[in-house]
C-alpha positions, 0 to 999 in steps of 0.5 A: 564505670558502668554504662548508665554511668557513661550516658549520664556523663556524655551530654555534659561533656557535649555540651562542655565542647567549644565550637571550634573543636566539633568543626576540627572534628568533622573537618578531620573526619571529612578528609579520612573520607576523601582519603579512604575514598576518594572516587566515592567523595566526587561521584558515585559514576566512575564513568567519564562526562563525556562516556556518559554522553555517548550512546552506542547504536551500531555494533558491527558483528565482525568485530571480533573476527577481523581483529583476530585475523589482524593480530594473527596476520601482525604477528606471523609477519613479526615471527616471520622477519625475526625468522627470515636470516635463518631460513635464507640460509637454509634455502641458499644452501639447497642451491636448488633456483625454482625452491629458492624462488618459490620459497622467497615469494612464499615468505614473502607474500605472507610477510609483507603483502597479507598484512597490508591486503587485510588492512585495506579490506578492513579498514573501512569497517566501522566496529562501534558506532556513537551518538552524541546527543549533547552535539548532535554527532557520531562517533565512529570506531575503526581499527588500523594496521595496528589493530588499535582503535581509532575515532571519527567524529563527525556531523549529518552535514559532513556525511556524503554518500558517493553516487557510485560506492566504492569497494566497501564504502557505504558513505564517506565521513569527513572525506573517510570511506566508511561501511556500515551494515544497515541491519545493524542498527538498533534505531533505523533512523539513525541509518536513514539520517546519515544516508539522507533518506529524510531529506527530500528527493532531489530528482536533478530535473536542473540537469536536464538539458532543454528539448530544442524545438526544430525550426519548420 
């Protein structure tokens, strides 16, 4: 059959279809599409609403540094537990005292204090800093002893900044001390947001006891 024959042919079949059997058609076409592609079906952003949401305004430069020292640190103290039998036995066996004690502490230290040391210098800092417009608050990324992301999500009115700062504290969040690097923002206001540099001044002029004027 030659092709003038086929497009001569093809609106009369057309037109001999019922109904019911293009809607099959189509029905069955729609769920090969969903099958082969099921995230294209759904959205065209394979990014989550609430990802969407979230926009990053501080990164803090160190990040990558205080993770490698935390795995570093985590897994020579795993070496040294596994290793540690091994290595007693060796040093009991010198029967030297001042070795066996040096070389306990030694071990020791690097096993168990350096860890715990590293996580309380670094569990301050905040690497990621969000901004939720939806609900107005921040999220903020820290890493704990297992060097695993963690958030905080909080609000302006739950940001305190201590008179006195702590080691490593710029503000507290929700009761956690937080440090973040002012130079780090990309939008300054956000940082004076939080440290309450938009408010008002309160000078505590209401503490100030009363001058007593003395009888004459």
């Amino acid at each position: 059959m030659s092709l003038r024959s086929c497009i001569t042919i093809l609106p009369g079949v057309v037109k001999t279809l019922k109904p019911n059997t293009i809607h099959q058609f189509n029905t069955s076409l729609q769920n090969i599409t969903k099958r082969s592609h099921p995230v294209l079906w759904f959205t065209t952003d394979h990014k989550p609403p609430e990802t969407q949401s979230l926009k990053e305004i501080y990164y803090g430069i160190l990040t990558p540094q205080i993770k490698a020292v935390k795995v570093f640190s985590l897994s020579s103290s795993i070496v040294g537990i596994v290793g540690q039998p091994f290595l007693y036995s060796a040093i009991v066996s010198t029967g030297n005292v001042p070795i066996i004690v040096a070389a306990y502490s030694f071990i020791g230290f690097f096993t168990f204090i350096t860890p715990f040391l590293l996580h309380l210098i670094t569990k301050k800092y905040v690497t990621h800093l969000f901004y939720k417009p939806t609900a107005d608050s921040y999220v903020a990324k820290t890493v704990n002893f297992f060097c695993i992301t963690k958030e905080t999500e909080f609000k302006v009115e739950n940001v305190k900044v201590p008179d006195v700062p702590g080691m490593f504290t710029t503000l507290l969040a929700n009761g956690k001390p937080l440090f973040i690097d002012p130079r780090l923002f990309e939008n300054p206001d956000h940082y004076a947001r939080l440290m309450g540099y938009d408010k008002p001044i309160d000078f505590k002029l209401y503490e100030t006891p009363p001058i007593e004027k003395k009888n004459e």
